[in-house]
N, C-alpha and C positions, 0 to 999 in steps of 0.2 A: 150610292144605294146600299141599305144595310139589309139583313134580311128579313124585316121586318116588312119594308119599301118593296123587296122582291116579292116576297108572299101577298101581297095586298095587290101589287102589278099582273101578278099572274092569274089571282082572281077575277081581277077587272078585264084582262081581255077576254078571257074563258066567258064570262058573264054578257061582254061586248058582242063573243059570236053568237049567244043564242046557244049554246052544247050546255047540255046537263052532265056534273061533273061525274057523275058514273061512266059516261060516255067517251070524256075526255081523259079517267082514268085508265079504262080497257085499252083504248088505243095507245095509251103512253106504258101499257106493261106495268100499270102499279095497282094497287088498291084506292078504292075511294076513300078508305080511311088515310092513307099515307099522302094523297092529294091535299083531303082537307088540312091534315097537319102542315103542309106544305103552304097551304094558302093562309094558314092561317097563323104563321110566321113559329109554328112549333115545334117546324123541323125543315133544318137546313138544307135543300135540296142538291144533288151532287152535280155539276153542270150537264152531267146526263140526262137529268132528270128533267133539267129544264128545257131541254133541246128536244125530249120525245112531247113535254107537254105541249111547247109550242106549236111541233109539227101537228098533233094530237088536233091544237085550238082551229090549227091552219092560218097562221097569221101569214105578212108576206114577208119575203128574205129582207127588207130594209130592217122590219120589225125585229126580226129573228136575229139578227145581226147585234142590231143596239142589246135588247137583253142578253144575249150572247156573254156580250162583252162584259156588262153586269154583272153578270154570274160568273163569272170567270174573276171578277174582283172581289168578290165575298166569299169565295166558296174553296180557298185553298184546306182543304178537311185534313183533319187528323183524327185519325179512331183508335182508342186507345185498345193494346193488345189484348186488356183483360175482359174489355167490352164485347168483343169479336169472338172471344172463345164463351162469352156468354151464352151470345146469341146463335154459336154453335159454325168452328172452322168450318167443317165440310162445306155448309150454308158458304163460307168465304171459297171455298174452291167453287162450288158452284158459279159464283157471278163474276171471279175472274172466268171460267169455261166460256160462258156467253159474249165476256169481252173478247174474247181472243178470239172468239167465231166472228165476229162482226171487224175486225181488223184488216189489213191490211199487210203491215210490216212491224214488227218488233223487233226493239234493239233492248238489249239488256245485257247490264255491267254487274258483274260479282267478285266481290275481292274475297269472298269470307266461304262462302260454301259453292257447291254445285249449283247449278241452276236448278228448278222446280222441274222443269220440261225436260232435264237429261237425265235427271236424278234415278234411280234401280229402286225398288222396292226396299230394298234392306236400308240402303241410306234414306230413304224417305221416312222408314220408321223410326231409324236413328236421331234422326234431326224431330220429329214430332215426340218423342219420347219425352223431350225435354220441358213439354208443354205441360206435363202433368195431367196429359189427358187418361180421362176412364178407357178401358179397351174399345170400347163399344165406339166413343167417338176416336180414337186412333184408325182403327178401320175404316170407318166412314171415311174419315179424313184421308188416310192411303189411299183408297178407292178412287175419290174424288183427285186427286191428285194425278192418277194413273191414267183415269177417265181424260183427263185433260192432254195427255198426250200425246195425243190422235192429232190432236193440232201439227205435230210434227212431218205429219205425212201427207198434208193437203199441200200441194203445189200451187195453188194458188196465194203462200202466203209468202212473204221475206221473211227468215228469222234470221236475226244478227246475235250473236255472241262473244262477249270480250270478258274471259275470265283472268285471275290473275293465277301466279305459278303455286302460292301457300294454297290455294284450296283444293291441284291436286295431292297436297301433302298432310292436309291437317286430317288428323286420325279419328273419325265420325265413326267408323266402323274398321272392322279386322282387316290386315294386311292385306288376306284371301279377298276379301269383298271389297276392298280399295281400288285393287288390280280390274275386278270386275266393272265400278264404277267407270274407270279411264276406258277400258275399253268399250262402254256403253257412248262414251262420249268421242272416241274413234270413227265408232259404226256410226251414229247418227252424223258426224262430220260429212260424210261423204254424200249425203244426201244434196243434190244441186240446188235448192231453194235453200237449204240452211249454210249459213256462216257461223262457225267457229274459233272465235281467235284466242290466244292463252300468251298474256304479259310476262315474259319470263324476270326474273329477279336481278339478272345481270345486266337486263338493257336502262341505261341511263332515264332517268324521268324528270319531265317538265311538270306534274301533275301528282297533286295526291290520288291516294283511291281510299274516299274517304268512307263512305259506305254502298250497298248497294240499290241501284233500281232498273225502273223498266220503263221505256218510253215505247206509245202504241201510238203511231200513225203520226206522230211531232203532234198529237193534240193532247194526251195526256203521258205525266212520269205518275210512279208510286216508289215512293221512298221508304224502305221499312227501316225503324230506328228503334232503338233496344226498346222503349218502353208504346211506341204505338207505329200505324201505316200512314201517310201522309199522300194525298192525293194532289196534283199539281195540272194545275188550268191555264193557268197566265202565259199567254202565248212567248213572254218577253221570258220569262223561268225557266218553260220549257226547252227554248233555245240553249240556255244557259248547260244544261243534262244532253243537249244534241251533241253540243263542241265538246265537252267532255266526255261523253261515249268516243268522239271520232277521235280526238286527240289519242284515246290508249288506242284504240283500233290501228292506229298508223304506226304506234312501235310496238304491236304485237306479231308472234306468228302466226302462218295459217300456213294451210293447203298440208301440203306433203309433209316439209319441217316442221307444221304445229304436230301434225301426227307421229312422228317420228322421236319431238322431245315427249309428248304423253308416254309415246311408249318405252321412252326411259327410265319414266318413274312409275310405269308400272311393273317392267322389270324386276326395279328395286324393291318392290313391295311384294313380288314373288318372291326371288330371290331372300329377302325379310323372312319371311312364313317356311323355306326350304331350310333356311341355319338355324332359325328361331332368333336371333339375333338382330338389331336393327342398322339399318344402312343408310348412312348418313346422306 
């Protein structure tokens, strides 16, 4: 099924139950214009989309099942980064916020920066600076970022973290505010619903770490790669992102020792800012 076959299928059920597509819109959370584009094979629907529509049509779980799987073979998305800062990043913190409210458990690998969710104000601006954003959307985008944080303190969710050792060393912001980041990611360690684990450099590897993502629920990863975001459905894919999350997880540390080597190297980044001098 191409998406041409999906858009024309979606139609026909929707039209099967008798719902008027305003109808079917409002309960799936979209607009009746984003529907129509949808039906009308204009715009690639993300397997979210196709999941709220179904439930929306009220088809039954056999039904749901088979397109399911459909969408799941058409629908591996990539949106390119310059497309998304069109359409306006905050907009992009907003519907990861909604995704991460509707989840369950999240796992996510970083080799390169801080996670979004540990991240301090100062590194956050740091890293969007490079966007070339107006001020106006930098704030927003902070905001929205921060907004999302909250996520951290709901016990009802798992959060997994397996960073690796260069991201608490790579120089995003001043020595002073480095030191600050590690211990952000200290303090939130201790929280019982979160895991945080950090790959140190001297432990042997079976694995590359090739870039970063985030797996929500084993139902979807998002892969960000230099030039766009890559959404991943394919139940067989996502596995593929499970065993390489757990694989670093089992030669990372945690607990006590993860905290005790951060706070070596945030030490050093005091210690850095006390001589002026840098410490290898």
């Amino acid at each position: 099924m191409n998406r041409l076959q999906l858009g024309s299928a979606l139609r026909a059920l929707r039209e099967a139950s008798g719902k008027e597509a305003k109808a079917v819109a409002r309960s799936a959370l979209m607009s009746p214009s984003k529907l129509s584009k949808i039906e009308n094979a204009n715009l690639l629907p993300s397997v979210m989309d196709v999941e709220r529509i179904l439930t929306a049509i009220g088809v039954s779980d056999a039904i749901k099942a088979e397109y399911m799987e459909a969408a799941r073979a058409v629908t591996t998305e990539a949106t390119a980064w310059r497309l998304l800062k069109r359409a306006g990043i905050h907009k992009g913190q907003q519907a990861v916020k909604a995704l991460e409210a509707q989840m369950a458990m999240l796992r996510l690998f970083q080799p390169a920066l801080v996670p979004g969710l540990l991240q301090t104000p100062e590194y956050i601006r740091a890293v969007l600076q490079r966007h070339n954003l107006s001020e106006d959307a930098l704030i927003r985008t902070i905001n929205g970022r921060l907004e999302r944080q909250a996520v951290l303190f709901d016990s009802t969710k798992e959060l997994r973290f397996v960073i690796t050792e260069p991201v608490l060393r790579w120089r995003i912001v001043s020595p002073r505010m480095m030191a600050a980041q590690i211990d952000r990611i200290v303090s939130v360690s201790r929280l019982a619903h979160v895991d945080i684990r950090v790959v140190p450099l001297a432990a042997p590897q079976a694995d590359i770490a090739n870039h970063a993502f985030v797996i929500r629920d084993d139902r979807m990863v998002t892969v960000e790669t230099v030039h766009a975001e890559i959404v991943v459905t394919e139940p067989r894919d996502v596995d593929l992102y499970v065993r390489k999350f757990e694989s670093f997880k089992e030669g990372a540390l945690s607990g006590d020792r993860m905290r005790r080597f951060l706070e070596g190297i945030r030490d050093g980044f005091l210690m850095e800012r006390e001589t002026g001098r840098e410490i290898p």
